[in-house]
C-alpha positions as CSV (number, residue, x, y, z in Angstrom):
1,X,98.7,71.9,116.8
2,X,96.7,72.7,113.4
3,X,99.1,70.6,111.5
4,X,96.8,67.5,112.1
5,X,93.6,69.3,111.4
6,X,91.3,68.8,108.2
7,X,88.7,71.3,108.8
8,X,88.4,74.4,110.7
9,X,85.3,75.8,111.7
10,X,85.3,79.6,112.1
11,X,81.8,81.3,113.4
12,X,80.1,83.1,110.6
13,X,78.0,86.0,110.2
14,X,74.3,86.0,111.1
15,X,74.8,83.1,113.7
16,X,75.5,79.5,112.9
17,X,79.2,78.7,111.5
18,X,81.0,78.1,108.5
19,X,83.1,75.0,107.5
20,X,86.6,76.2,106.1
21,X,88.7,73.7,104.0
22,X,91.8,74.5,106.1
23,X,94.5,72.8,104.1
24,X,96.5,76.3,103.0
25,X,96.0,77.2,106.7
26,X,97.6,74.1,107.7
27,X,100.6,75.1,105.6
28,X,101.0,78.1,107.8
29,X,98.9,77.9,110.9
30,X,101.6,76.9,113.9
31,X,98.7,77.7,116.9
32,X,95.3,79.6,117.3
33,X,95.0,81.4,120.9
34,X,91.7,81.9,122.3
35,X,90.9,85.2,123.8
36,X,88.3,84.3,126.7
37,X,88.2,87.8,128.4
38,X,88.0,89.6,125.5
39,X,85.7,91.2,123.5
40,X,85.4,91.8,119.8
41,X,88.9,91.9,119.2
42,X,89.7,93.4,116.6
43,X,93.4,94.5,116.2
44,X,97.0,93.8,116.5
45,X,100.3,95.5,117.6
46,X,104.1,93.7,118.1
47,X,106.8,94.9,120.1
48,X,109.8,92.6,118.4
49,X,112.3,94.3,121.2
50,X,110.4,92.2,124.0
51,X,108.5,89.8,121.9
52,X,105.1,90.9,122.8
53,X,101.6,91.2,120.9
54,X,99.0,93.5,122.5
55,X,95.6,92.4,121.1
56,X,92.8,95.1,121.5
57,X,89.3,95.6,120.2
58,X,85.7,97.0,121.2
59,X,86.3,96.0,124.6
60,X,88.0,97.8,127.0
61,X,90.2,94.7,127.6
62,X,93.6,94.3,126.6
63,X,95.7,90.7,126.1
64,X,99.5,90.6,126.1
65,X,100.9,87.8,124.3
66,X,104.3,86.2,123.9
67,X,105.5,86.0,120.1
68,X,107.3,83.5,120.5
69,X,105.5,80.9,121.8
70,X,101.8,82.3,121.8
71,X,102.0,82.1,125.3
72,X,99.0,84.8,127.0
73,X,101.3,87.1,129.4
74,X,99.0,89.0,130.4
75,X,95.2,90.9,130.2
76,X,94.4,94.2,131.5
77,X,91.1,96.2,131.5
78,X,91.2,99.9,131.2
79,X,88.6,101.4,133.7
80,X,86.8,104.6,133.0
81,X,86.2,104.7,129.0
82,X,82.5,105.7,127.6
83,X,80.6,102.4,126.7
84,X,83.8,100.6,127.5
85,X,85.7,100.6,123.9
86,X,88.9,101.9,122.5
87,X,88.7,104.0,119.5
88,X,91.7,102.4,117.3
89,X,94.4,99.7,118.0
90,X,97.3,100.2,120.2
91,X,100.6,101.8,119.5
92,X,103.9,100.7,120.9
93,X,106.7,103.2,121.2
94,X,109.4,100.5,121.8
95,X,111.9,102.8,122.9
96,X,110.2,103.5,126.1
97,X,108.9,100.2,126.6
98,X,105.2,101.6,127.0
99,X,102.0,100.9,125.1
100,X,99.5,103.4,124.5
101,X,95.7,103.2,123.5
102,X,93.0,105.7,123.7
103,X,89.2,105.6,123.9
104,X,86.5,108.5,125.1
105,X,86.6,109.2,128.9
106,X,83.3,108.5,130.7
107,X,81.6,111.4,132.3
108,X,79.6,111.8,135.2
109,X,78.1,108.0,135.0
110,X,76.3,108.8,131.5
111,X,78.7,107.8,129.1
112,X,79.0,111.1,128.0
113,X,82.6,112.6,127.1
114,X,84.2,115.7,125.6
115,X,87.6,114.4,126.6
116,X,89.8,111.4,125.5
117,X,91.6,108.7,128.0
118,X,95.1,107.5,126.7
119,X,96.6,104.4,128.6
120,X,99.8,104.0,129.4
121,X,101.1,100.3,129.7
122,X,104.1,98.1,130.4
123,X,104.6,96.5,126.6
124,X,106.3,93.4,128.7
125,X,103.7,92.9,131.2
126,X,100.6,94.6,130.0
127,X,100.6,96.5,133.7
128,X,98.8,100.0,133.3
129,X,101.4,102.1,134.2
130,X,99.0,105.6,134.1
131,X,95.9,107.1,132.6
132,X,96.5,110.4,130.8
133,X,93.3,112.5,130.1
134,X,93.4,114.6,127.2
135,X,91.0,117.8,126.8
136,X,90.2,116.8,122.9
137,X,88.2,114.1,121.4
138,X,89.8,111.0,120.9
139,X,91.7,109.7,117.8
140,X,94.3,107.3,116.2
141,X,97.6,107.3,117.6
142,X,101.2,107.2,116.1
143,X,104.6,107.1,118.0
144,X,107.5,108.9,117.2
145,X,110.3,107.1,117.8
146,X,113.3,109.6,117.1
147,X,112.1,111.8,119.9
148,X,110.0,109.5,122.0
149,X,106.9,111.6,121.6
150,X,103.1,109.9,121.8
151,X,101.2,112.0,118.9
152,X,97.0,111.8,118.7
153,X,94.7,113.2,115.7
154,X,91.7,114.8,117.3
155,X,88.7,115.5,114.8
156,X,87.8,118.5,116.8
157,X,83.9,119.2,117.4
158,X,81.7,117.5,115.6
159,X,78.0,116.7,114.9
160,X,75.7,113.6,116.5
161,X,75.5,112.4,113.0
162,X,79.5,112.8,112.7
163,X,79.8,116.2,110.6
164,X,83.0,118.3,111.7
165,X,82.2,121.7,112.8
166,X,85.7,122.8,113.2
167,X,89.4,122.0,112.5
168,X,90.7,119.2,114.2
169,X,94.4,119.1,116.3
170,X,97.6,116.9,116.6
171,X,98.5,116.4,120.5
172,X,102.1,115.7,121.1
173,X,102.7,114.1,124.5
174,X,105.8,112.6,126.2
175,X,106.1,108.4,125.2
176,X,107.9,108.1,128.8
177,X,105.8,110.2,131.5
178,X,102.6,110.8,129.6
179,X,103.0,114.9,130.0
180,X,101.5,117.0,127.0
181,X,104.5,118.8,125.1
182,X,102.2,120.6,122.7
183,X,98.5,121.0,121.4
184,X,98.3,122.2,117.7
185,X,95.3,123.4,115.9
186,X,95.3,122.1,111.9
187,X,93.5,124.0,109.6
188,X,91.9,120.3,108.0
189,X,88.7,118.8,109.0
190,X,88.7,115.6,111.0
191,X,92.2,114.2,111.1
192,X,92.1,111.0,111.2
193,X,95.8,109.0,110.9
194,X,98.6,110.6,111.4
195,X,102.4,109.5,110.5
196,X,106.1,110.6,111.4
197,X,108.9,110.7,108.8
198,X,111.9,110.9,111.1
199,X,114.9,111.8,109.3
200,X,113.0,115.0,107.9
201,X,111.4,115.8,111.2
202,X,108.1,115.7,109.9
203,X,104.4,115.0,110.8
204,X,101.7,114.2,108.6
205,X,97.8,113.8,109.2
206,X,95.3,113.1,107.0
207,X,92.4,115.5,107.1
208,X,89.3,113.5,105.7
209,X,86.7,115.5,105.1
210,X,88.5,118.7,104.1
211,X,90.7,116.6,101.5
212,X,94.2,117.8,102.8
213,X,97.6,117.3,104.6
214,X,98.9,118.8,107.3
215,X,102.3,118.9,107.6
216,X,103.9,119.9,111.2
217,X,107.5,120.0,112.8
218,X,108.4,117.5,114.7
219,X,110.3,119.3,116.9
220,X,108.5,122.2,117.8
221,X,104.9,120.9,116.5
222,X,104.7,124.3,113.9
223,X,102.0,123.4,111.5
224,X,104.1,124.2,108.3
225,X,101.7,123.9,105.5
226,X,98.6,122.1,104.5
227,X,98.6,120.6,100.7
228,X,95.7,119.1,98.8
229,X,95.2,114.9,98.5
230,X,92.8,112.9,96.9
231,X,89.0,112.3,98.2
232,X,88.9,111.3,101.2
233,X,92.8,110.5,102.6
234,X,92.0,107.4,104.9
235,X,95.3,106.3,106.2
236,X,98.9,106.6,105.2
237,X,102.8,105.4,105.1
238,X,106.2,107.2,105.4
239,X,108.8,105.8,103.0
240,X,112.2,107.1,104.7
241,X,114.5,105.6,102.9
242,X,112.9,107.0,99.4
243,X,111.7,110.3,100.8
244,X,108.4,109.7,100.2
245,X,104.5,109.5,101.5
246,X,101.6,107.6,100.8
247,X,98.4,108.5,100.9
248,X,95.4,106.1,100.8
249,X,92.5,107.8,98.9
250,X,88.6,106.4,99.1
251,X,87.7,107.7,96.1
252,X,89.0,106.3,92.4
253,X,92.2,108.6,92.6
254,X,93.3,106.1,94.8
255,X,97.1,106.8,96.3
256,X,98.5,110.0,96.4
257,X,102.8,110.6,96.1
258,X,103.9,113.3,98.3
259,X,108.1,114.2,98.5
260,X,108.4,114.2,101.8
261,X,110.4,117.5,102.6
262,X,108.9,119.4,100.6
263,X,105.2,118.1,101.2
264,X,104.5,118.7,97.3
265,X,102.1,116.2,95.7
266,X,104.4,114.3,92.9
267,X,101.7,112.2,91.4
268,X,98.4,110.8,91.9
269,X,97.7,107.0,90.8
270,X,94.2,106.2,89.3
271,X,94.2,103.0,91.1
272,X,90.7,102.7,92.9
273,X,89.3,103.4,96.1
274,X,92.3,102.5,98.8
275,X,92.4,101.3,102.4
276,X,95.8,100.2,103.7
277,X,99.3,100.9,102.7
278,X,102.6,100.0,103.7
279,X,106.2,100.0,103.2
280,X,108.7,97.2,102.6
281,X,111.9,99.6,103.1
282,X,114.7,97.2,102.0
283,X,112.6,96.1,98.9
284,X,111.4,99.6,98.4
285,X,108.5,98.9,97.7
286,X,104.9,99.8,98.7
287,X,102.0,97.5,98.9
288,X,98.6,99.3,98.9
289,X,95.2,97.5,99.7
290,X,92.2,98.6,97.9
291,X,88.8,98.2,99.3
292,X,85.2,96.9,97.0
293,X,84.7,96.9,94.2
294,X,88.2,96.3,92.9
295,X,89.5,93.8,95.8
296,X,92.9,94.1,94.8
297,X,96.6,94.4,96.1
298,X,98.9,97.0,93.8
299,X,102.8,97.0,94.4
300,X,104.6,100.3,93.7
301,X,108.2,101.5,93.3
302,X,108.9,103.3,96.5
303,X,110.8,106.0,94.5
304,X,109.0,106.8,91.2
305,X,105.2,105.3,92.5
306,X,104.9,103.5,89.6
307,X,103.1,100.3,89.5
308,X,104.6,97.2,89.6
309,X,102.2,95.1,90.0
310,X,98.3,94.7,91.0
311,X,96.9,91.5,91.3
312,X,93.2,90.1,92.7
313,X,92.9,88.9,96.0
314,X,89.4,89.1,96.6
315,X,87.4,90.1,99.3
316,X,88.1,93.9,100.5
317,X,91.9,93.9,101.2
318,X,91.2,96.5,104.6
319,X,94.9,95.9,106.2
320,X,98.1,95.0,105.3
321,X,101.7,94.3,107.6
322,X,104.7,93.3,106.4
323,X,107.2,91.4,107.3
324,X,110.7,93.2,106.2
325,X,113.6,90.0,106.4
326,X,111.1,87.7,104.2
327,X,109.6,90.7,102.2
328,X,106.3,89.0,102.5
329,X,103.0,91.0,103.2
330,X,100.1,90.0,105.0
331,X,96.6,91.3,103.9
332,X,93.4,90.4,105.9
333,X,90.1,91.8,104.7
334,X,86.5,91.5,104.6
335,X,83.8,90.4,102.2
336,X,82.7,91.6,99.0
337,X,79.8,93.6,100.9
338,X,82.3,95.3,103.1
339,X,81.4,98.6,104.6
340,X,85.2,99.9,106.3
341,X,85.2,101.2,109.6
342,X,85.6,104.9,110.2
343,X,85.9,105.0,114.2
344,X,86.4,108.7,115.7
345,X,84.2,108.9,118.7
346,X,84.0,105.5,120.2
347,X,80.5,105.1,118.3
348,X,80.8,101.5,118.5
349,X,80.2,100.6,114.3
350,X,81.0,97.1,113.5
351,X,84.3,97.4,111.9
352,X,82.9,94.7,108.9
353,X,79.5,94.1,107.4
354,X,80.5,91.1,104.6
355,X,79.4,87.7,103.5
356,X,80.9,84.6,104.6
357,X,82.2,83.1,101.4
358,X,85.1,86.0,100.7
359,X,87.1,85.8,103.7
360,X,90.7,86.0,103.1
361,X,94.1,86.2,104.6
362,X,96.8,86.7,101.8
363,X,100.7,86.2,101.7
364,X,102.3,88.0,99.0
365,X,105.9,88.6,97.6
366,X,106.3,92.4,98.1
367,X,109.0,92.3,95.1
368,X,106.8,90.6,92.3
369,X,102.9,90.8,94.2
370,X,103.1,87.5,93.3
371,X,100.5,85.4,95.9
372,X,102.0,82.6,98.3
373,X,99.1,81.7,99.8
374,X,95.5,82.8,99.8
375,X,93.6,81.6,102.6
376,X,89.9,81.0,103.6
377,X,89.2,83.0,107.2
378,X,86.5,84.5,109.5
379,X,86.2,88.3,109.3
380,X,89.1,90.4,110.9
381,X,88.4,94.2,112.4
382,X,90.0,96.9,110.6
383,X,94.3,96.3,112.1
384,X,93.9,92.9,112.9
385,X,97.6,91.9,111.5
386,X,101.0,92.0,112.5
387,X,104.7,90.6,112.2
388,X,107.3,89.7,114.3
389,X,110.2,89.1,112.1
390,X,112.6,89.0,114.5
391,X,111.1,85.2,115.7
392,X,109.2,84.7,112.2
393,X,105.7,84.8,113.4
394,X,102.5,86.9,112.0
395,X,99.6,87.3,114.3
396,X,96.2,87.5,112.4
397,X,93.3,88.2,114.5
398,X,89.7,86.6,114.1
399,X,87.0,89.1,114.9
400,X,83.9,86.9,115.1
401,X,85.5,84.1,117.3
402,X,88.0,86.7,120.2
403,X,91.0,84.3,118.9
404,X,94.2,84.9,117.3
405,X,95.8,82.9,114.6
406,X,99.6,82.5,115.1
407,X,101.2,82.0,111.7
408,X,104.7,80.7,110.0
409,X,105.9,84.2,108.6
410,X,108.4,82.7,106.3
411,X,106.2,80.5,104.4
């Protein structure tokens, strides 16, 4: 148990390893699980149905944990990706039960690919249920859980040095047999997340280098317009119950207010170059994460986007989860050197470049932005936290050491 511990040593960057102070982690900290198979771990997904965490990263290894008591359920290794690595974290569709991650199909021994590899899995388990080849290029993932359909961004044909040379695509797939409902062509360059708002049927990807949405039926996969964002969208957030979307900008411009029936852009919020965002539904509230140089956290009014609050956490804020019964968020992040990780062919760039003093993990009240607890860490991979609130436990994951930190979510 951490309880008893004064010091925690985490493995820095450049080799050698850093002495935290760990007395706010002792506050929280309940265990730390190792990861001995794995590889770069770098993200985290919970099922709170079955109580299950399914840690991936750059290796083609995948560890099942319990939630509840930390307990390792499983590990799995996908067989057949190009240079062995995923190209995002996994998604759960917890209707079906399944888990689903992607990465670049090998071809022909060479580690060549022009097709993606989606992996089916048992959430429970972790046992690979079926491999699904898809004819694009992999990308993220997003589950739509109203009609238990498995939905991919592809960025389409690109460049060796990563320059779209077409429009990218949104495939819709079956979350329970794997099958491919529908392939859609979006008029945006290199999707890259994409997000379902179910009671309005819709689907949105962000298109970053073309600067646009695309907005497509969930139902029959119709691309039904396109509208204008900021610089750069880079990830995003459905607010059902406010009938909204958020859209992280990198540029200064930084969060973008669409309605989200209409797709029409309501308002764009100066608020620096974002990351991360995410909804606290019951609070309504939205907690954005902005990446260098401001290193802050901004709260917004689900409804009206106006700010509530923005405070300084430090570091680069790169993800954020949140846990909806305490209405506490958790942000991990890099240093203040931070380069963010845009992943779309399996290219295999670390997801952090940062310095070793500005490590954080931050608690904050999603009603107020008011900070519970700030607290010294090793550098997490871009997705590397999640909540369970059902049992009351976040998982952080540790990049530079293949562990995961299993924390009190209610502190």
């Amino acid at each position: 148990m951490w309880g008893a511990v004064a010091l925690l040593l985490l493995g820095g960057l450049g080799g050698g390893a850093v002495l935290w102070r760990a007395r706010a982690v002792t506050e929280m900290a309940l265990r730390t699980i190792l990861l001995p198979t794995q590889h770069a771990a770098a993200w985290v997904a919970v099922d709170e149905r079955v109580g299950r965490a399914v840690v991936t990263g750059m290796g083609p290894d995948i560890t099942i944990l319990a939630t509840e008591s930390a307990r390792i359920v499983g590990v799995t290794v996908i067989p057949g990706l190009a240079g062995n690595r995923f190209s995002g974290p996994a998604v759960i569709s917890i209707r079906t039960g399944h888990t689903f991650v992607v990465g670049a199909a090998a071809s022909g021994g060479t580690g060549s690919t022009s097709m993606s590899l989606i992996s089916m899995l048992d959430t429970r388990t972790g046992a690979l249920v079926r491999t699904i080849a898809a004819s694009s290029l992999p990308g993220l993932l997003a589950v739509d859980e109203q009609r238990d359909h498995l939905l991919m961004v592809s960025p389409g044909l690109m460049k060796a040095d990563g320059a779209s040379l077409g429009p990218g695509s949104v495939s819709i797939l079956d979350a329970r047999g794997g099958a491919l409902l529908r392939h859609v062509v979006v008029s945006g360059l290199n999707p890259f997340k994409v997000a379902v708002d179910a009671s309005t049927a819709r689907i949105f990807a962000v298109n970053y280098t073309s600067n646009t949405v695309s907005i497509l039926d969930a139902r029959s996969g119709a691309l039904l317009d396109t509208v204008m964002a900021g610089r750069h969208p880079y990830a995003i957030a459905v607010a059902e119950t406010a009938g909204r979307v958020f859209i992280a900008n990198q540029e200064p411009r930084g969060v973008s207010m669409l309605d989200a029936r209409t797709g029409k852009v309501l308002r764009t919020l100066g608020l620096g170059f974002a990351a991360a965002v995410a909804v606290d539904a019951q609070a309504g509230r939205i907690i954005v994460a902005h990446s260098a140089p401001s290193r802050a956290v901004s709260v917004l009014d689900a409804v009206s986007g106006g700010v509530v609050a923005t405070v300084e956490v430090g570091g680069s804020p790169a993800t954020v989860a949140v846990d909806a019964r305490t209405h506490h968020a958790f942000l991990t992040g890099t240093g203040t050197n931070t380069s963010i990780w845009l992943q779309h062919l399996g290219q295999g760039r670390l997801p952090w470049v940062g310095n070793d003093e500005d490590h954080y993990l931050t608690v904050l009240d999603t009603r107020t932005g008011r900070i519970l607890h700030k607290i010294p860490a090793a550098p997490t991979g871009g997705g590397g936290v999640a909540v369970d609130d059902q049992v009351g436990h976040a998982f952080a994951v540790d990049y530079a050491n293949d562990s995961v930190l299993m924390l009190d979510a209610a502190r």
